[in-house]
C-alpha positions in Angstrom: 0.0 0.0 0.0 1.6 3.0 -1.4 0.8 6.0 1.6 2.3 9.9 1.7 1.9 12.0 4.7 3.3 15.0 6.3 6.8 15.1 7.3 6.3 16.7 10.4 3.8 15.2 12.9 1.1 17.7 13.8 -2.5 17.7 15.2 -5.4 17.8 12.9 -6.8 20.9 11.7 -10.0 22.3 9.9 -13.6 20.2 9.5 -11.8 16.8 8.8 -10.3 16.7 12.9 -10.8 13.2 14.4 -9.9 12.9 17.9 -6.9 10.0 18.3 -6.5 9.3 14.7 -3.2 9.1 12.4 -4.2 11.2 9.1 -2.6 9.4 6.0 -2.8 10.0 2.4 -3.1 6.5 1.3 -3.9 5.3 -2.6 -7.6 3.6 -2.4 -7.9 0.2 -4.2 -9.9 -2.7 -5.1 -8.2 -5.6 -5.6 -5.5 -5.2 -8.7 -7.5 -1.4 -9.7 -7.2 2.0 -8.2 -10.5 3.5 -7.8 -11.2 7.0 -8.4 -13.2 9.6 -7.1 -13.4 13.5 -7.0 -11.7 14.9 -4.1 -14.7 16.3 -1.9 -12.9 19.7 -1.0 -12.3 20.5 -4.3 -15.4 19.8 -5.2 -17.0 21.6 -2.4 -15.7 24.5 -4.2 -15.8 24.7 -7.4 -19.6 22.7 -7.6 -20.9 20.3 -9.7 -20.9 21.8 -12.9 -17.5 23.5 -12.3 -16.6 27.1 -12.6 -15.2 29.1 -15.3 -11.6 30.4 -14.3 -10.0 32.6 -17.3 -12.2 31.5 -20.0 -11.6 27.7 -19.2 -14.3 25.4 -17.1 -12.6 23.9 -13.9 -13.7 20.8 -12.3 -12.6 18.8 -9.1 -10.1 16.5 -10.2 -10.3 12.9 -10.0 -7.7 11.1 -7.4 -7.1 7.6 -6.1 -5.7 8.8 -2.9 -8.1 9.0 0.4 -7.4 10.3 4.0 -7.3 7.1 6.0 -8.1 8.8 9.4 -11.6 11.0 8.2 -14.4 9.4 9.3 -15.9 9.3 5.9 -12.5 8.1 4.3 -13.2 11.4 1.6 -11.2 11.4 -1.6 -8.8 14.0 -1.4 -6.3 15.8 -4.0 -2.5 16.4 -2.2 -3.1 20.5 -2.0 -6.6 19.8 -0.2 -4.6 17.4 2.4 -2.0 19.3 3.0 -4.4 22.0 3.6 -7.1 20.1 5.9 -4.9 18.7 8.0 
């Protein structure tokens, strides 16, 4: 299982917090396949049809890498993680 975290260990921060929990970015499979998903912060923002940023539409971007430690296990993009947490 491929996994990327922080290199310094820190509490979590923002709305993804879990109380006792190690926070790792860890690649989400099924078997032999990577499964994908859009990551939900990203997403969050930019809503479901996307938003148009200098004349080109911009959509959540689709990742195989989850947050082990969320309650939820949410998709999330490496700039969303290392924001969140």
């Amino acid at each position: 299982m491929y996994m990327v975290s922080s290199s310094s260990p820190k509490e979590a921060q923002g709305k993804y917090q879990t109380a006792n929990s190690v926070h790792l970015l860890v690649v989400n499979k099924k078997g032999e396949k990577s499964v994908k998903g859009r990551c939900v912060t990203c997403y969050e923002n930019l809503g479901r049809s996307g938003t148009i940023v200098a004349g080109k539409l911009k959509r959540a971007p689709q990742v195989v890498t989850t947050c082990s430690g969320c309650p939820k296990k949410p998709f999330m993009c490496k700039d969303c993680y290392y924001k969140t947490h």
